[in-house]
N, C-alpha and C positions, 0 to 999 in steps of 0.2 A: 247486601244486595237487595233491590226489590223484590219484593215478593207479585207471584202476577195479581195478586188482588191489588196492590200499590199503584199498578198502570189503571187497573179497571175503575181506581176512586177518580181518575181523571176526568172520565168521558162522561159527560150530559147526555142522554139521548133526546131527540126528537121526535114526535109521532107525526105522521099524515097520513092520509087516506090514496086508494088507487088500487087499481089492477099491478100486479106484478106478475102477473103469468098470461098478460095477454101480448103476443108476438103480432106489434107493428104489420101493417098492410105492406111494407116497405121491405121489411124481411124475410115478408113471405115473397114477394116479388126477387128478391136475393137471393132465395135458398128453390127458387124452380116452382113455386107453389100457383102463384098467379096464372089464369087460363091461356093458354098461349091459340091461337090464329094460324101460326106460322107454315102447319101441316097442310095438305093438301086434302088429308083425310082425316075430319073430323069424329073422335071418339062419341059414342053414342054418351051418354048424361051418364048415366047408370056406372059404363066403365072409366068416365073422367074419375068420378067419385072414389073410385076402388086404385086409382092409381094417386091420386093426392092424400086418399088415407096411409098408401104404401111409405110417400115422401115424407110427411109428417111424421109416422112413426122412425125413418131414420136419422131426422134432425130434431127430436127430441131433446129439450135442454135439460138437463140438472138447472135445479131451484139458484142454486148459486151462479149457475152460466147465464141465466134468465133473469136474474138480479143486477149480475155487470151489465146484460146488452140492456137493461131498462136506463141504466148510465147515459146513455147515449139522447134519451129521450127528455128533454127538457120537462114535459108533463110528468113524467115516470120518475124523474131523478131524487127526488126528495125522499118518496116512500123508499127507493132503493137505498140509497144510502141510511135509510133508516134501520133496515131490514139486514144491511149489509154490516153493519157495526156492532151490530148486537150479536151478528152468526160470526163474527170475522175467528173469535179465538175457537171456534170448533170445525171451522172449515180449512182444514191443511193445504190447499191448494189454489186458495182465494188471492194468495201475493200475485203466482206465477200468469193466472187466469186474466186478473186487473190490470198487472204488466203489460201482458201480450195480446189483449185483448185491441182492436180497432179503437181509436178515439176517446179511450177509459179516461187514459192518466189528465189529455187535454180538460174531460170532464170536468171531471176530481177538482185542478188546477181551477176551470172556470169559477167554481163554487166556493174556491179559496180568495180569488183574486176578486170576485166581484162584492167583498165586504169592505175592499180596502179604505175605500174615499171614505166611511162611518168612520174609521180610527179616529181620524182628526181633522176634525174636529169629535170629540166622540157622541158621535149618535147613533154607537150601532142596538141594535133591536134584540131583541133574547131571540125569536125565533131566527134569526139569521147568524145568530151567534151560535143556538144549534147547529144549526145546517151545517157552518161552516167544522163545528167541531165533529162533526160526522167523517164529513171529508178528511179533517187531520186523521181520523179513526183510521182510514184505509191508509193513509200512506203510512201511519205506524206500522201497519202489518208489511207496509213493504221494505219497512225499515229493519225491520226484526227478520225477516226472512234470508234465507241465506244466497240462495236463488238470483233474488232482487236486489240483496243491500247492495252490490257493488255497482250495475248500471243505476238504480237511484241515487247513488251517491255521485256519479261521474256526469247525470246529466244536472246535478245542482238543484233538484229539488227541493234541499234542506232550506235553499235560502229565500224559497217563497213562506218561511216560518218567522224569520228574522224582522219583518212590519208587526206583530203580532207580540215578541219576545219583546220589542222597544218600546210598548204600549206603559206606561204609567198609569192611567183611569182602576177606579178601586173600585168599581161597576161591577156587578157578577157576571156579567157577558164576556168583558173584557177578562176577567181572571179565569175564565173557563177556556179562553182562545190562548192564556198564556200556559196554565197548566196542561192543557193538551199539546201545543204546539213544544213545551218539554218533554210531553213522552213521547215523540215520535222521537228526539233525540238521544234520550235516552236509549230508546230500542236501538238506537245504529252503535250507541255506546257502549253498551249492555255486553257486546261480545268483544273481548281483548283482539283489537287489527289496527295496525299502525299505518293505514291509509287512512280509516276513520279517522285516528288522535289526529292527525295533519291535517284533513278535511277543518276539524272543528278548530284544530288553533290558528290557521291559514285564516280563519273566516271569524275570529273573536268572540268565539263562545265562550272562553271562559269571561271577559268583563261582563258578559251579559247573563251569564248566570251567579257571578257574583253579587251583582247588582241585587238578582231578585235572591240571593238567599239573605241581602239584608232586610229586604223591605218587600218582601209578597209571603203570601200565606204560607201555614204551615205544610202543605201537602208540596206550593211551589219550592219554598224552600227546601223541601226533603229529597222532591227530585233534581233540582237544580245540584244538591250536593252530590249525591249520587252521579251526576256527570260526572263533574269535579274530579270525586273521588276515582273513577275509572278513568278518566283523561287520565291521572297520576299517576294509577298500576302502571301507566306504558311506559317506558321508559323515555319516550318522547314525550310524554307528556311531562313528566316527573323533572325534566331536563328543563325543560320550556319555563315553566314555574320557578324553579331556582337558578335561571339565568344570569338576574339581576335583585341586586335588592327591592329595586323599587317592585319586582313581580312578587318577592318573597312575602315582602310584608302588605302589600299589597292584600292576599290570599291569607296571611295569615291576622292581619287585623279584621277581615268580617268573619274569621271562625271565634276568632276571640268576642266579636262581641255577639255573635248567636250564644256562646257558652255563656256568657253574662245572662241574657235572655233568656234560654233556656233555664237558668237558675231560679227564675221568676213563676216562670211556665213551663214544665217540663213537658218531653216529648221524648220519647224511649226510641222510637222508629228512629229521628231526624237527631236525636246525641249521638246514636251508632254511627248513623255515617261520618258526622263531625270529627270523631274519635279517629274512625278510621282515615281519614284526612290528614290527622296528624301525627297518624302510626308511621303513613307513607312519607309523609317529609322528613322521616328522623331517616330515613335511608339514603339521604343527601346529607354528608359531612357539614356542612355549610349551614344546611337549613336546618340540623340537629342543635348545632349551636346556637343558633339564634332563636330557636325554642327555650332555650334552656333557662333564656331569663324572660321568654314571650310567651309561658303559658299560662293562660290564664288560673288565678289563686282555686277556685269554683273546681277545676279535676284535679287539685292536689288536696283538698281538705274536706273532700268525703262527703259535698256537696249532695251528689245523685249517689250517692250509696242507695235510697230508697228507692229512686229511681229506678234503679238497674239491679233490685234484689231479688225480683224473677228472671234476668237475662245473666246466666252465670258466663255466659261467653263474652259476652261485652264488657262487663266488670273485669274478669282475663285482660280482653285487649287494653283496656284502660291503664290497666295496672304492668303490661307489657310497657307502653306506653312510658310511663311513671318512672320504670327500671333505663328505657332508654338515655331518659333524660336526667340521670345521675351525672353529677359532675365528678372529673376526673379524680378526686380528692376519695369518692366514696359518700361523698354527703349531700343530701338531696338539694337541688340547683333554688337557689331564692330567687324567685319572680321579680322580674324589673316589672317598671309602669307598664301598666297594658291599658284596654278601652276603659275598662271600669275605674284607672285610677287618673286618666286623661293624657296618659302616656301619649308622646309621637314614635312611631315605629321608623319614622323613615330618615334618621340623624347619620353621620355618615361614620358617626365614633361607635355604630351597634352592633352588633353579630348579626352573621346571616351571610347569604350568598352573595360572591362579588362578581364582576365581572370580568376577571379573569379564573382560570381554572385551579 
């Protein structure tokens, strides 16, 4: 599982400048503050004073209710969501606040959608590429919340991430808009609920995180797996993936060739999840088998032993792993061709899930 430092390598922050604690003339005007005329009998100066300091003292904002309503203010919004991203993991009740706050989410949304025409062609700007990953920032926390996860998911917010996830450009703008726009998906993944796993395979996140664990960086790829790997805890998930061959191997030719990769360049965080990806598929009959001659040679011959000789747990699951994929006989299963030996996975004569049951 990620650790919450694994979400926090995501986020870039932004700095700008501004008042965050000055309360709009408008909102003073809203909350009863502005001089009113209306009376017949006009308070002396003296007592206006003492009764506007009364009102002010009961609509007093907390720093974080003062930060959303700056949301709202197009000159304010930048610092805010600066200010917002950086407090968002200490403030417990920041999801429910942004949710139900007046005109928030449309903000938010504004600051997301208004990068889009940079994609592409791509010309977007690091400071806009900031901004924008600010704003992912907050809807992560509404993703993670438990409060929120279910009306953010029911009004489709997920898929104003989806222009951002189909980005290709190797740009650091662009790779900071993809790796964020993953961890807010991860945060809705992160908790085992089978409305999510539907959300996200109804709407094809796993091609699109396949994709990037072939070909985007190490951090993208580690969270892209970790969806993966929880789409698959579910049982909906798990089912959806071993439906058909062509999904079986599909999913399991870019773990095979990250395990290639990774043989190259290790990475102890992003082999755990891989592993545990294919702990999960030996729990399908079908996709056990077809493991059996599709794992790659690199986790049977002791490859990352070094790798993994300060993580005795993972070595465990590896090796849990290993015992699965024994053949019936008792003698360890010989690898057919896989990525490294230019294997095709998708012949109709190979093991693996069919599509019937």
């Amino acid at each position: 599982m990620l650790a919450p430092e694994d979400f926090r390598d995501i986020h870039r922050q932004a700095r700008g400048d501004g008042d965050l604690l000055t309360l709009p003339p408008a909102a003073k005007a809203q909350h009863g503050l502005a001089h009113s005329t209306s009376s017949s009998n006009v308070a002396p100066k003296a007592s206006w004073f003492a009764s506007a300091n009364t009102a002010v003292q009961d609509i007093e904002m907390t720093l974080e209710e003062q930060l959303v309503f700056n949301l709202c203010n197009p000159e304010l919004r930048g610092n805010a969501l600066v200010e917002l991203s950086k407090k968002r993991e200490t403030l417990n009740n920041l999801a429910p606040l942004l949710w139900y706050s007046f005109g928030t989410i449309a903000a938010v949304l504004q600051e997301i959608v208004s990068v889009y025409p940079a994609l592409s062609p791509p010309t977007l700007l690091a400071s806009a590429a900031n901004r924008a990953c600010n704003a992912l920032a907050l809807l992560q926390t509404l993703a993670a919340h438990p409060e929120t996860r279910t009306p953010f998911l029911e009004a489709g917010i997920p898929l104003y991430l989806f222009p951002f996830l189909k980005t290709t450009s190797e740009a650091k703008s662009f790779k900071y808009l993809r790796v964020t726009s993953l961890g807010v998906l991860g945060a809705l993944a992160k908790v085992d609920d089978t409305e999510v796993v539907k959300f996200l395979l109804e709407n094809e996140v796993i091609p699109l995180c396949l994709r990037i664990m072939g070909t985007g960086s190490e951090l993208s790829k580690t969270v892209a797996t970790f969806i993966v790997q929880k789409i698959m805890l579910n049982e909906v998930g798990l089912q959806h993936i071993c439906a058909t061959p062509e999904c079986f191997f599909e999913a399991a030719n870019v773990l095979a060739n990250m395990v290639v990769a990774l043989a190259e360049q290790p990475s102890t965080r992003l082999l755990k999840h891989v592993i545990h990806c294919y702990i999960r598929l030996t729990d399908d009959r079908r996709a056990c088998a077809g493991l059996r001659t599709h794992l790659p040679e690199a986790l049977r011959n002791g490859t990352f032993d070094n790798c993994l000789r300060d993580d005795p747990a993972a070595k465990h699951v590896l090796q849990k792993l290993l015992d699965e994929l024994v053949g019936p006989a008792g003698g360890a299963p010989h690898p057919g061709p896989g990525p490294e030996a230019g294997g095709s996975h998708g012949g109709p004569a190979q093991a693996g899930p069919s599509h019937t049951p």
